[in-house]
N, CA, C and O atoms as a GROMACS GRO file, in nm:
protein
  552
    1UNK      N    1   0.084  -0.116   0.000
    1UNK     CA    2   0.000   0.000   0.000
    1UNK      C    3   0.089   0.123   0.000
    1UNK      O    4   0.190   0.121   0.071
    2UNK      N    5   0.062   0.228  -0.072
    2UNK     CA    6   0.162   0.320  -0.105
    2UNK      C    7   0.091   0.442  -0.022
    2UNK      O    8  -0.031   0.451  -0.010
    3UNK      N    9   0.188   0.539   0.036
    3UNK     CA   10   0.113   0.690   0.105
    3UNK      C   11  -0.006   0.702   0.042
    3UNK      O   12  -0.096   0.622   0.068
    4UNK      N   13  -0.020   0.775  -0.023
    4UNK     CA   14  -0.193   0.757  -0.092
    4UNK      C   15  -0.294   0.647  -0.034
    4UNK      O   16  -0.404   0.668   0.016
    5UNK      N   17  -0.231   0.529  -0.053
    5UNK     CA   18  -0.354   0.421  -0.010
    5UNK      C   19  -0.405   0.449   0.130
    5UNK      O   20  -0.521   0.450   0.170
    6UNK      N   21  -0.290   0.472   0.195
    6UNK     CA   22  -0.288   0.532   0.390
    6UNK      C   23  -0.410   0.643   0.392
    6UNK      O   24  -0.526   0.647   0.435
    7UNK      N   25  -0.316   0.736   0.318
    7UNK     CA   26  -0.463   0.872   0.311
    7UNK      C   27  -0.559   0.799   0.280
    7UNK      O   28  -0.664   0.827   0.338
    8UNK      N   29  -0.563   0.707   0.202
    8UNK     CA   30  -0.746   0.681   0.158
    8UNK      C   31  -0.834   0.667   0.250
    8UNK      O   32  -0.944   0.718   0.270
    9UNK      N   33  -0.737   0.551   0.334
    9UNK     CA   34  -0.793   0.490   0.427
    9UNK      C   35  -0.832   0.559   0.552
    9UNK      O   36  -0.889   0.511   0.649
   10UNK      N   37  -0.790   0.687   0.532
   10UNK     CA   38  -0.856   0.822   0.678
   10UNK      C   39  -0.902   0.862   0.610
   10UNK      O   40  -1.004   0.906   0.663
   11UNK      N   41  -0.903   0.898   0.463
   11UNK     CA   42  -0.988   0.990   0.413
   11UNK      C   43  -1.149   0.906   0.440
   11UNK      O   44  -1.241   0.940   0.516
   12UNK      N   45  -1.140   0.804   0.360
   12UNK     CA   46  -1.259   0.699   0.428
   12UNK      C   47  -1.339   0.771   0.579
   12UNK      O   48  -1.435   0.843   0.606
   13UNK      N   49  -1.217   0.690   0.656
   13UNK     CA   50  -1.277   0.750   0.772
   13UNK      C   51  -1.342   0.806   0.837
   13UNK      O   52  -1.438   0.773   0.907
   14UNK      N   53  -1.253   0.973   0.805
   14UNK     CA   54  -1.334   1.106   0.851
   14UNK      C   55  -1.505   1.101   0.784
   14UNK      O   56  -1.603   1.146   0.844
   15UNK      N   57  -1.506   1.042   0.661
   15UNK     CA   58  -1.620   1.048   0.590
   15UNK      C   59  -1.724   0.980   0.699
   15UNK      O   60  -1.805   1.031   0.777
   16UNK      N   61  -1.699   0.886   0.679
   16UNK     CA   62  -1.788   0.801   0.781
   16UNK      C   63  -1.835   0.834   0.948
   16UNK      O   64  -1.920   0.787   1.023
   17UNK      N   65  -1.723   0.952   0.960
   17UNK     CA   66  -1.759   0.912   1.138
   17UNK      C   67  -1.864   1.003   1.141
   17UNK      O   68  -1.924   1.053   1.046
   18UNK      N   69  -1.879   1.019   1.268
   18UNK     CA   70  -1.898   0.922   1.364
   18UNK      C   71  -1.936   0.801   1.346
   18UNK      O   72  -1.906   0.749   1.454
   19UNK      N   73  -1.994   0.700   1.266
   19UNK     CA   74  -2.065   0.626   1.234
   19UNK      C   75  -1.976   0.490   1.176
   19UNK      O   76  -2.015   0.392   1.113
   20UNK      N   77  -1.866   0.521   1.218
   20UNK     CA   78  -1.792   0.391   1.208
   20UNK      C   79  -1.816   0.291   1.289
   20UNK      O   80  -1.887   0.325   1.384
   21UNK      N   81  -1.770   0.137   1.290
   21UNK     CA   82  -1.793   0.027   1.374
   21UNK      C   83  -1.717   0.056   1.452
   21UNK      O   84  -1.602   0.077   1.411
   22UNK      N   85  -1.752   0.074   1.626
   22UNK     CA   86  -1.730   0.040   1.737
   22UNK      C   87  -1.775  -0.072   1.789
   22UNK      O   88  -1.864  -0.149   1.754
   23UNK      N   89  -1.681  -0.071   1.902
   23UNK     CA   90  -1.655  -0.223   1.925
   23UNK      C   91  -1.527  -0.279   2.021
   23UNK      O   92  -1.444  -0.203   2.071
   24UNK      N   93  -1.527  -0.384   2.032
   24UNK     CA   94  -1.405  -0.490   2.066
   24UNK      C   95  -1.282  -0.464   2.007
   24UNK      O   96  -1.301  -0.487   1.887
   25UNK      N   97  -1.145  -0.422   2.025
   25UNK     CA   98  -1.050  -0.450   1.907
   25UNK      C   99  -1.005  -0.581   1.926
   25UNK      O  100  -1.021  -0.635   2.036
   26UNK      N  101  -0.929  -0.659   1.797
   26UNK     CA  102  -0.851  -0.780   1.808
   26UNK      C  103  -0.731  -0.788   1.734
   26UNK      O  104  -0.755  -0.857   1.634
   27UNK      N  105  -0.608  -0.749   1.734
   27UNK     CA  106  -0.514  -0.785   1.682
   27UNK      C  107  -0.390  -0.900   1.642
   27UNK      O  108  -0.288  -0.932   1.703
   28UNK      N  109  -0.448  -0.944   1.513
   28UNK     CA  110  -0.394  -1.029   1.453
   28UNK      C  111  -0.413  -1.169   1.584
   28UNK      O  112  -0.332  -1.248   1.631
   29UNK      N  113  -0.559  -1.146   1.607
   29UNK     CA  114  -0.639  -1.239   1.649
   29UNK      C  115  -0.654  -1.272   1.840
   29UNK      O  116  -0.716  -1.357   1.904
   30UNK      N  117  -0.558  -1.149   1.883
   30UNK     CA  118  -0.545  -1.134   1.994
   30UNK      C  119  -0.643  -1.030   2.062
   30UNK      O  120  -0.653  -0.925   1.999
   31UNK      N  121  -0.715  -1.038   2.177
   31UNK     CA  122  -0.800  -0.939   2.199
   31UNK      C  123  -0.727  -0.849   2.308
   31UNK      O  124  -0.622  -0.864   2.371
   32UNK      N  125  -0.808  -0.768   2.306
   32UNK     CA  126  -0.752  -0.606   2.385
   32UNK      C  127  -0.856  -0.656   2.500
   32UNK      O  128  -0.970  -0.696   2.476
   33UNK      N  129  -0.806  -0.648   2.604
   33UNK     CA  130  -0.919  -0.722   2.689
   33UNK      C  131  -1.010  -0.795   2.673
   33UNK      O  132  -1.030  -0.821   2.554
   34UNK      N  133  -1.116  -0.870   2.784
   34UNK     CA  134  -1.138  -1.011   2.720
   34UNK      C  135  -1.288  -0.984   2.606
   34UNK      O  136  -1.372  -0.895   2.609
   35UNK      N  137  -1.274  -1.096   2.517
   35UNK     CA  138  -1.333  -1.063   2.430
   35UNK      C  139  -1.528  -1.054   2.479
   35UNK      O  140  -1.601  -1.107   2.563
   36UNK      N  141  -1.542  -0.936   2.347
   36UNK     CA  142  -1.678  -0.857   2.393
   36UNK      C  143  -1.694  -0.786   2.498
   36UNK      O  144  -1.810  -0.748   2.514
   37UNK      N  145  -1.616  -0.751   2.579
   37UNK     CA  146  -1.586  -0.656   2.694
   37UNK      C  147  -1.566  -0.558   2.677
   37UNK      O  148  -1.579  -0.506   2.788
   38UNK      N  149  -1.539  -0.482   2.606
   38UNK     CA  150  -1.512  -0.305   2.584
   38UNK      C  151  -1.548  -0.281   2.466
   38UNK      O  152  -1.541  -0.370   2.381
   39UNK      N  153  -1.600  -0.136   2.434
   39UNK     CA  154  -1.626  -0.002   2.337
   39UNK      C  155  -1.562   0.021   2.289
   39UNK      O  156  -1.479   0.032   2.380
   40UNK      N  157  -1.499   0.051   2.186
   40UNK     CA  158  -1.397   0.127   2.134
   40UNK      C  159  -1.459   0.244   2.011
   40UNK      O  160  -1.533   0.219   1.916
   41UNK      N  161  -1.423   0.322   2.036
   41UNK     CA  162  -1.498   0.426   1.936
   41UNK      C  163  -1.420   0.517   1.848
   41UNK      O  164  -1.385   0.611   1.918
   42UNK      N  165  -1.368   0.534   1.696
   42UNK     CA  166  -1.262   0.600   1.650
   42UNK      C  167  -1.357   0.739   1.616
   42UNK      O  168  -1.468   0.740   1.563
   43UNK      N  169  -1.274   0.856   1.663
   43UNK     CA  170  -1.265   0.956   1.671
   43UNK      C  171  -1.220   1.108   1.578
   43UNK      O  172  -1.260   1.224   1.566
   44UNK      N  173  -1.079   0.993   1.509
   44UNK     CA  174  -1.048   1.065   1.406
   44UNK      C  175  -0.929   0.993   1.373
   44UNK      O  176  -0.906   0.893   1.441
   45UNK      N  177  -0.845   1.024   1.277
   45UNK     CA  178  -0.701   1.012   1.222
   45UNK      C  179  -0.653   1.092   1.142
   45UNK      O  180  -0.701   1.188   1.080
   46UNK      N  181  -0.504   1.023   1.149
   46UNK     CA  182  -0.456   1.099   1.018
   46UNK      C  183  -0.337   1.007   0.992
   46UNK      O  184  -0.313   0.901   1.049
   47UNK      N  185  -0.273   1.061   0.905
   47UNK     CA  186  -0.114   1.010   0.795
   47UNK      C  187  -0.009   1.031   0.804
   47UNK      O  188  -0.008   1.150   0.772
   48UNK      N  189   0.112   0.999   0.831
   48UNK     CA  190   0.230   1.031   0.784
   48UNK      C  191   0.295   0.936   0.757
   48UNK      O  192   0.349   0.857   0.835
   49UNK      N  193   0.293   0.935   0.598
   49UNK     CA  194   0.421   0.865   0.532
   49UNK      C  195   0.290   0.740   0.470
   49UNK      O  196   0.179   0.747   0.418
   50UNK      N  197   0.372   0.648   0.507
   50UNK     CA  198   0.255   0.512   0.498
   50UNK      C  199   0.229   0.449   0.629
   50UNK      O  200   0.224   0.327   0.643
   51UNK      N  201   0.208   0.564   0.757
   51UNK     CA  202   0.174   0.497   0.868
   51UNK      C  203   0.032   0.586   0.901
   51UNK      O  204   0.024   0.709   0.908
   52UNK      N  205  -0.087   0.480   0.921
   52UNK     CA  206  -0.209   0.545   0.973
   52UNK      C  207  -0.188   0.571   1.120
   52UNK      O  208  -0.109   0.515   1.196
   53UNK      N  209  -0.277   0.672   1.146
   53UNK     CA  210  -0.311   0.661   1.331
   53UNK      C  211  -0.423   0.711   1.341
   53UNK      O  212  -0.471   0.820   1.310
   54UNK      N  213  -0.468   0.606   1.396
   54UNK     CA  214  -0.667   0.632   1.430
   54UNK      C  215  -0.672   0.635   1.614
   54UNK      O  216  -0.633   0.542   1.686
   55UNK      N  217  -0.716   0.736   1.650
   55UNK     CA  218  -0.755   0.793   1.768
   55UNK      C  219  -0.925   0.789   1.835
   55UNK      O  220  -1.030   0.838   1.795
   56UNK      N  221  -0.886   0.700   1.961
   56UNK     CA  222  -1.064   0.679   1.989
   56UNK      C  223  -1.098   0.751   2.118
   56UNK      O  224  -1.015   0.812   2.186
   57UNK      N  225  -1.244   0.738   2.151
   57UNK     CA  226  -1.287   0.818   2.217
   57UNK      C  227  -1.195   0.826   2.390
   57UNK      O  228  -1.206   0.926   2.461
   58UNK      N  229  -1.131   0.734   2.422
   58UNK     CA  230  -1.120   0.719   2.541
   58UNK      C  231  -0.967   0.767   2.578
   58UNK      O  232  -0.924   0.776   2.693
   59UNK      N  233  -0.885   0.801   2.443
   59UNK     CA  234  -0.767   0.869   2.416
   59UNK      C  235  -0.646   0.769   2.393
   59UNK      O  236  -0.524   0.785   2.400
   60UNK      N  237  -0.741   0.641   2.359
   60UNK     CA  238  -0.608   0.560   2.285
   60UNK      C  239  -0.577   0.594   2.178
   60UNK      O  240  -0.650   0.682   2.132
   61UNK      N  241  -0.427   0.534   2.061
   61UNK     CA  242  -0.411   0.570   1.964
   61UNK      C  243  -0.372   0.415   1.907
   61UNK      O  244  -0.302   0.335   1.970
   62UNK      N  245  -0.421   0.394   1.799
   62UNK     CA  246  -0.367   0.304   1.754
   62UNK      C  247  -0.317   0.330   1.574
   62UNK      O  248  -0.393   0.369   1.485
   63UNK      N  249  -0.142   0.288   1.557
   63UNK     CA  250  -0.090   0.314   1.538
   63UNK      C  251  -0.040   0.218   1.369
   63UNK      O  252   0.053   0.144   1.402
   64UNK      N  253  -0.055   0.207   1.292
   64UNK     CA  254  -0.083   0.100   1.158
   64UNK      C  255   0.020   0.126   1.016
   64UNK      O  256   0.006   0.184   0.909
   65UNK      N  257   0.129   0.048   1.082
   65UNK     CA  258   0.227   0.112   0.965
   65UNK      C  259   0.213   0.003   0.811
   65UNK      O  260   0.223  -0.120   0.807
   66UNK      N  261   0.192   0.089   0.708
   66UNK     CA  262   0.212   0.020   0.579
   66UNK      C  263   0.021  -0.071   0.620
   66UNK      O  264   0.015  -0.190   0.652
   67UNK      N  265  -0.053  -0.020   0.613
   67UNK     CA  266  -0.191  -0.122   0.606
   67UNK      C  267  -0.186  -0.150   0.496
   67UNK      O  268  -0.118  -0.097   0.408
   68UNK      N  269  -0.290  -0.276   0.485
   68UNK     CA  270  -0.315  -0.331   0.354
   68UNK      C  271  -0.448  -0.387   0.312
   68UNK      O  272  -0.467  -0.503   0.351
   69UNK      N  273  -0.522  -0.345   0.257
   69UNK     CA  274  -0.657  -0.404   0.301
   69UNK      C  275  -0.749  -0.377   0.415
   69UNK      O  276  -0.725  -0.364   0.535
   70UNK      N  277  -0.880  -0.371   0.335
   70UNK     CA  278  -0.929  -0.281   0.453
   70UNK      C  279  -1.082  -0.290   0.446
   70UNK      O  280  -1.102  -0.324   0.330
   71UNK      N  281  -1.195  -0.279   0.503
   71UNK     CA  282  -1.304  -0.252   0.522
   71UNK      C  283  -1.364  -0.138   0.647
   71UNK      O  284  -1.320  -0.136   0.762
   72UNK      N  285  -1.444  -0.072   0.607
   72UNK     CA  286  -1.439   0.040   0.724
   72UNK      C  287  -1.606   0.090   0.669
   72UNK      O  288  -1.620   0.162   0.571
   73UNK      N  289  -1.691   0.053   0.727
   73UNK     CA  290  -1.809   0.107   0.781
   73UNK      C  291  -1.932   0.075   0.866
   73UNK      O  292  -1.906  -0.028   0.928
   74UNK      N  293  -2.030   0.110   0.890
   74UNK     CA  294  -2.090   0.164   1.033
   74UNK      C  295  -2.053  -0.042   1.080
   74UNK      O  296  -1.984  -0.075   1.176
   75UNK      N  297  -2.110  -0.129   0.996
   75UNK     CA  298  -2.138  -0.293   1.010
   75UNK      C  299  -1.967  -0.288   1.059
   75UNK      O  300  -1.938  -0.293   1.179
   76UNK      N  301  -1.863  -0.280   0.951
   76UNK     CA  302  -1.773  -0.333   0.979
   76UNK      C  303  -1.664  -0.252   0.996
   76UNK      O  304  -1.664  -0.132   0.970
   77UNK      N  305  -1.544  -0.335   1.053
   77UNK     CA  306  -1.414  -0.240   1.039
   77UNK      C  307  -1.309  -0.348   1.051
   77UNK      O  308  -1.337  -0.419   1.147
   78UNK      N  309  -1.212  -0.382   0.997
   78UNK     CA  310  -1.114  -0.440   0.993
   78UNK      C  311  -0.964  -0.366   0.864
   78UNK      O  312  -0.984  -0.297   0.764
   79UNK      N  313  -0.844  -0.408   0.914
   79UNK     CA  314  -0.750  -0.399   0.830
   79UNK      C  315  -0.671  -0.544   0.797
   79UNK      O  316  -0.614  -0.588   0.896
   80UNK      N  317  -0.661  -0.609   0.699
   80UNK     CA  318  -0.611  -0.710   0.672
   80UNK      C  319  -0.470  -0.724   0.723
   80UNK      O  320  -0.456  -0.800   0.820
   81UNK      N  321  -0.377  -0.672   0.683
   81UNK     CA  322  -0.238  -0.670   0.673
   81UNK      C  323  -0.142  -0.518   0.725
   81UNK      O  324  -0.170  -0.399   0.715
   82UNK      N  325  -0.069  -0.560   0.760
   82UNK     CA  326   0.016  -0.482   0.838
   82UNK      C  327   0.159  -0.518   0.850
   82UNK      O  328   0.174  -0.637   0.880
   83UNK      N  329   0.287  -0.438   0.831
   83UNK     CA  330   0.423  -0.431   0.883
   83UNK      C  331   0.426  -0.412   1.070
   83UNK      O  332   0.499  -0.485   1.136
   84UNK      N  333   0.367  -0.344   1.112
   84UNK     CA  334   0.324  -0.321   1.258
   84UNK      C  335   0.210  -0.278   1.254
   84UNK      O  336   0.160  -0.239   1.149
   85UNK      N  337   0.143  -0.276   1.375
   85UNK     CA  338   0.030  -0.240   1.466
   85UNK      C  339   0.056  -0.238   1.568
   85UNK      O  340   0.075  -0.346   1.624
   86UNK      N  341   0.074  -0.077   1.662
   86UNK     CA  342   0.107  -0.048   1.803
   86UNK      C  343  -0.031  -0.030   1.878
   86UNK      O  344  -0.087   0.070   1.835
   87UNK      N  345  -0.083  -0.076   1.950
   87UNK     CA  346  -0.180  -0.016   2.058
   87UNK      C  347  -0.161   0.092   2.167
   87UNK      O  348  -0.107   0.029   2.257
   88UNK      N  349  -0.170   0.175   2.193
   88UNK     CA  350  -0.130   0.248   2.317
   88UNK      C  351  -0.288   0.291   2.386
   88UNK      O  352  -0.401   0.302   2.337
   89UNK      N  353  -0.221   0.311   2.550
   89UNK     CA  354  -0.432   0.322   2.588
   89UNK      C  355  -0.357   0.404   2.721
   89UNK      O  356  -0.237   0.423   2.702
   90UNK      N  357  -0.398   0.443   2.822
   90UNK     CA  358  -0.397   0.498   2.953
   90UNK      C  359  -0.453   0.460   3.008
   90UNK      O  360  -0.574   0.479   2.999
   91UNK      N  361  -0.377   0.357   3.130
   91UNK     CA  362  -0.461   0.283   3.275
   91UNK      C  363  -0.541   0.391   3.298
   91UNK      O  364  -0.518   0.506   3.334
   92UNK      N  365  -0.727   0.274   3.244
   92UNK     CA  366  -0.825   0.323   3.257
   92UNK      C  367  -0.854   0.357   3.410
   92UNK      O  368  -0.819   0.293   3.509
   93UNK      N  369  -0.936   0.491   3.404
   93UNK     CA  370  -0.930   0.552   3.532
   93UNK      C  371  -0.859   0.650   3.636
   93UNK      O  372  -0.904   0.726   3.722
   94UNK      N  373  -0.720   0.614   3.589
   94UNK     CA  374  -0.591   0.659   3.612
   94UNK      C  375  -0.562   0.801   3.505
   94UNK      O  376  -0.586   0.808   3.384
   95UNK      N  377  -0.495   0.923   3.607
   95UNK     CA  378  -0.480   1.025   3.472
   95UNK      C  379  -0.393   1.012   3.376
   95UNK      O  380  -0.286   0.951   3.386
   96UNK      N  381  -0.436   1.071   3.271
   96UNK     CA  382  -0.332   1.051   3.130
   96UNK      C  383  -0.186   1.108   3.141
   96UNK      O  384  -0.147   1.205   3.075
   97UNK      N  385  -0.130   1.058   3.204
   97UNK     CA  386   0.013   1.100   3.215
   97UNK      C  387   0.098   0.958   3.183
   97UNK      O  388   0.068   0.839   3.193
   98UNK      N  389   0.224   1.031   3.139
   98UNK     CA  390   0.353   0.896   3.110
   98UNK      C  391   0.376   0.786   3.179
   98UNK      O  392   0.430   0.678   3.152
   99UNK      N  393   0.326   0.831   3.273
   99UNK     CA  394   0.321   0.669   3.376
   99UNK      C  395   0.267   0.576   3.367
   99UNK      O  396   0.298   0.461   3.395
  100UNK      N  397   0.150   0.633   3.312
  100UNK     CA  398   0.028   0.504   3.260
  100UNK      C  399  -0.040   0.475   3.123
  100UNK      O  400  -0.137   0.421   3.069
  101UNK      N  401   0.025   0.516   3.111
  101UNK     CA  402   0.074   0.506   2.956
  101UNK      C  403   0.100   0.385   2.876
  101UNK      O  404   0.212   0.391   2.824
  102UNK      N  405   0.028   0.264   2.843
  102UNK     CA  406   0.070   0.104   2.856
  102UNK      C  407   0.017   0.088   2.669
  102UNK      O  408  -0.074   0.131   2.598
  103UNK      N  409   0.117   0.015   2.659
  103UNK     CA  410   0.099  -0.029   2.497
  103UNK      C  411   0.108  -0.206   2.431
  103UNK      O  412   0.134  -0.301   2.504
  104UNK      N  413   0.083  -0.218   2.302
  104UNK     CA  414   0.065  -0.391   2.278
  104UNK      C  415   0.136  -0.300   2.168
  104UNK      O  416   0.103  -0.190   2.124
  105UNK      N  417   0.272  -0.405   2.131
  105UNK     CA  418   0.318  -0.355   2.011
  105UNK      C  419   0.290  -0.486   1.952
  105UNK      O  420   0.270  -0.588   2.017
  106UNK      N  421   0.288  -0.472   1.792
  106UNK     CA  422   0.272  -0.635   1.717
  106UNK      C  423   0.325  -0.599   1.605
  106UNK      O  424   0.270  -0.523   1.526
  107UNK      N  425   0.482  -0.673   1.584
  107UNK     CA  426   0.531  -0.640   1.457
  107UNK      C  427   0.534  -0.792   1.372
  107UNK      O  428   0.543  -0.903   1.425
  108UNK      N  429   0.525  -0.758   1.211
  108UNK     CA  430   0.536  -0.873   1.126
  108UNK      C  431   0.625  -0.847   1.063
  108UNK      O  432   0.641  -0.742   1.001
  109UNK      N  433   0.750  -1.007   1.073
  109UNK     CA  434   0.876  -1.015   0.987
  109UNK      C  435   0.913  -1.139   0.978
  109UNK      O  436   0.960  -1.222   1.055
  110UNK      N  437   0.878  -1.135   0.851
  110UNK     CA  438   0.969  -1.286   0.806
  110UNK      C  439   0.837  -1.390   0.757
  110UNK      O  440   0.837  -1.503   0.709
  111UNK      N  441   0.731  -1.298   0.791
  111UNK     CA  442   0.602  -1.409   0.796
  111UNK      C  443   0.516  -1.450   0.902
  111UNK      O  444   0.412  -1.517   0.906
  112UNK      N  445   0.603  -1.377   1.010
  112UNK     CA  446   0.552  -1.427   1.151
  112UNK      C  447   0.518  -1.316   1.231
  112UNK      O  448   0.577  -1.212   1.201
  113UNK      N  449   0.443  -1.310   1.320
  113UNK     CA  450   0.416  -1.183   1.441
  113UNK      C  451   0.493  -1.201   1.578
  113UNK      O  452   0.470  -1.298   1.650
  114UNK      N  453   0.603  -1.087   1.618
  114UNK     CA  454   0.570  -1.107   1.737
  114UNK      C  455   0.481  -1.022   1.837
  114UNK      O  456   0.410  -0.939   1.780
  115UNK      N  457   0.473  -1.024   1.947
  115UNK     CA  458   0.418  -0.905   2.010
  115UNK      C  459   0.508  -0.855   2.135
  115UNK      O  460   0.616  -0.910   2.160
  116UNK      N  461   0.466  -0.770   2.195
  116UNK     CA  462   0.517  -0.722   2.335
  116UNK      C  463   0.449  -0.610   2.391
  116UNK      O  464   0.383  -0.528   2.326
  117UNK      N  465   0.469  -0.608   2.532
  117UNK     CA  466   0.360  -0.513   2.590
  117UNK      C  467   0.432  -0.451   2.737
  117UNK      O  468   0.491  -0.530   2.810
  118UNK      N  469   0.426  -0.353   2.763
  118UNK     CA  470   0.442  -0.328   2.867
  118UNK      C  471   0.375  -0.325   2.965
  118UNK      O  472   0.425  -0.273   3.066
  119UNK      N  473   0.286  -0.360   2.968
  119UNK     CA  474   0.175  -0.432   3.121
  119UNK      C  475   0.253  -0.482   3.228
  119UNK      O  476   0.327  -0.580   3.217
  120UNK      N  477   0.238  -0.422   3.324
  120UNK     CA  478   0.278  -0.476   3.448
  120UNK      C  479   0.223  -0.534   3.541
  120UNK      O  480   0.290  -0.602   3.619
  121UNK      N  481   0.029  -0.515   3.560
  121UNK     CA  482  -0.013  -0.552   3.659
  121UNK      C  483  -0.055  -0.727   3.583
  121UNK      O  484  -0.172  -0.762   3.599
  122UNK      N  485   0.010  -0.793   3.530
  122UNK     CA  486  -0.070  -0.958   3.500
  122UNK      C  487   0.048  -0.980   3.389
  122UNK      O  488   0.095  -0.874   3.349
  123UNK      N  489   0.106  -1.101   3.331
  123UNK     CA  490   0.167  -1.164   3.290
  123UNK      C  491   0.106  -1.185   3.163
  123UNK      O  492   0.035  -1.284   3.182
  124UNK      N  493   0.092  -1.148   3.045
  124UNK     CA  494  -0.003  -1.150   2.906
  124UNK      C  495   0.107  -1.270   2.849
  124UNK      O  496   0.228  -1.285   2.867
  125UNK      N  497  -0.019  -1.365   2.756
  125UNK     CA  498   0.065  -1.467   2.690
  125UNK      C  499   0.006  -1.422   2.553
  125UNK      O  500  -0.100  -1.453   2.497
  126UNK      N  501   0.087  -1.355   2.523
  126UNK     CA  502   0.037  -1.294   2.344
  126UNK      C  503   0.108  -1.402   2.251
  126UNK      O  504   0.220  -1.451   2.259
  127UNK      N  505  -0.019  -1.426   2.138
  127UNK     CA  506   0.030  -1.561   2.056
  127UNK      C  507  -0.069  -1.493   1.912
  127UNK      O  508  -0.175  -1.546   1.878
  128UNK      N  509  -0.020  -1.387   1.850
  128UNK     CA  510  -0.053  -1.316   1.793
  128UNK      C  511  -0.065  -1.418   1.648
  128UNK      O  512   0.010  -1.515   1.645
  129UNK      N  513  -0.133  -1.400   1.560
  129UNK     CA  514  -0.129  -1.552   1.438
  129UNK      C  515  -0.168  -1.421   1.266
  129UNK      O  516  -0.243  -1.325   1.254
  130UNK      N  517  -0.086  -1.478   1.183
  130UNK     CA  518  -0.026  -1.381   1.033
  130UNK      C  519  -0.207  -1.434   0.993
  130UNK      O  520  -0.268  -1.363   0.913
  131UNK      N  521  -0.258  -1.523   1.037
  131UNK     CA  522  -0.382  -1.606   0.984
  131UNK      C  523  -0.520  -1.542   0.995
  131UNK      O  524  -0.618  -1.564   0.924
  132UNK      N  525  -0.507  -1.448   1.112
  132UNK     CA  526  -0.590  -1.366   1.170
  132UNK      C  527  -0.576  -1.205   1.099
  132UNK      O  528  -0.459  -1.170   1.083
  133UNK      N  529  -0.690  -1.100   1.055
  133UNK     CA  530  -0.650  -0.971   1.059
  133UNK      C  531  -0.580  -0.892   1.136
  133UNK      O  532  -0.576  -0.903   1.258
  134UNK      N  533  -0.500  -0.778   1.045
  134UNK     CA  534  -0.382  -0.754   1.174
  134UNK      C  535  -0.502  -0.643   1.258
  134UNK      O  536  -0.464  -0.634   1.374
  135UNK      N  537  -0.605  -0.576   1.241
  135UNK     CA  538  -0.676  -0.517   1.320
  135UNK      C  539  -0.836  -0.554   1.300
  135UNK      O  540  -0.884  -0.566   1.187
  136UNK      N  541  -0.918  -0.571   1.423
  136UNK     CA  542  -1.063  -0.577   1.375
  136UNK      C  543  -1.137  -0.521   1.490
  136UNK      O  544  -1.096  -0.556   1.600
  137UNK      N  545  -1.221  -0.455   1.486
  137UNK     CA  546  -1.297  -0.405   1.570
  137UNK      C  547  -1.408  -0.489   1.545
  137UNK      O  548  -1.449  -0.501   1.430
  138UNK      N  549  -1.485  -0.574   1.680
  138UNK     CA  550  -1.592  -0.688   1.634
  138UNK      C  551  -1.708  -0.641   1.719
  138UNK      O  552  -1.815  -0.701   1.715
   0.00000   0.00000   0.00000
C-alpha cells in the first residue's frame, strides 16, 4: 500500500464518522481485553508517510504502519495486513500522564508476528497468528 492508499484509508474514515464500527478490538487475532468486553470508538485520524493513526474516544491511539486491506463502515471495520500495529491506551481511570501510559506492540517479519507489551499488573501470553487480521474491531 503506497502513502496515498494510507490517506485513503482516513480519508474513508473522517467520511464516515462518527458512524464507524465500534466495538471490541482484536489484533492479529489477539484481543484487547477479554473478548466482547469493551467499546472502542474511532474519533479521528490521520497520515504520515505510509503509517495510519486512528484515535478513539477514550484517548487511545492506535498506530498501523504500511496497512493493507481494509473494510471500514458503520457494520464493519477491519485492516487485513500490516508491517506493525502499536496499541497504546492509559490505565483506565488513572490520569493521562507517562506513567500510565501502557501499549501492545505487534510487529510482522519474516512471515511471523511477534508481540510485546508493557503491562505490568498480569503476565499477558500474546500468541498473535499472520492467519488472523492484523486489526478488527468486532
Amino acid at each position: 500500500m503506497s502513502q496515498s492508499d494510507a490517506k485513503t484509508i482516513c480519508d474513508e474514515l473522517r467520511l464516515l464518522l462518527p458512524h464507524v464500527k465500534s466495538g471490541c478490538l482484536r489484533f492479529w487475532g489477539e484481543w484487547f481485553g477479554r473478548p466482547m468486553d469493551n467499546q472502542h470508538k474511532i474519533v479521528q485520524c490521520d497520515v504520515h508517510g505510509d503509517t495510519l493513526r486512528i484515535f478513539f474516544d477514550q484517548g487511545e491511539t492506535l498506530t498501523v504502519h504500511h496497512p493493507q486491506g481494509y473494510t471500514a463502515s458503520a457494520l464493519d471495520f477491519w485492516i487485513v495486513d500490516a508491517d506493525r500495529v502499536l496499541w497504546e491506551w492509559y490505565n483506565y481511570g488513572e490520569p493521562q500522564i507517562p506513567e500510565n501510559l501502557y501499549h501492545k506492540d505487534f510487529v510482522k517479519q519474516d512471515g511471523d508476528v511477534t508481540a510485546t507489551t508493557n503491562v505490568d499488573w498480569y503476565s499477558p501470553s500474546l500468541n498473535p497468528s499472520t492467519e488472523e487480521r492484523a486489526v478488527e474491531i468486532l
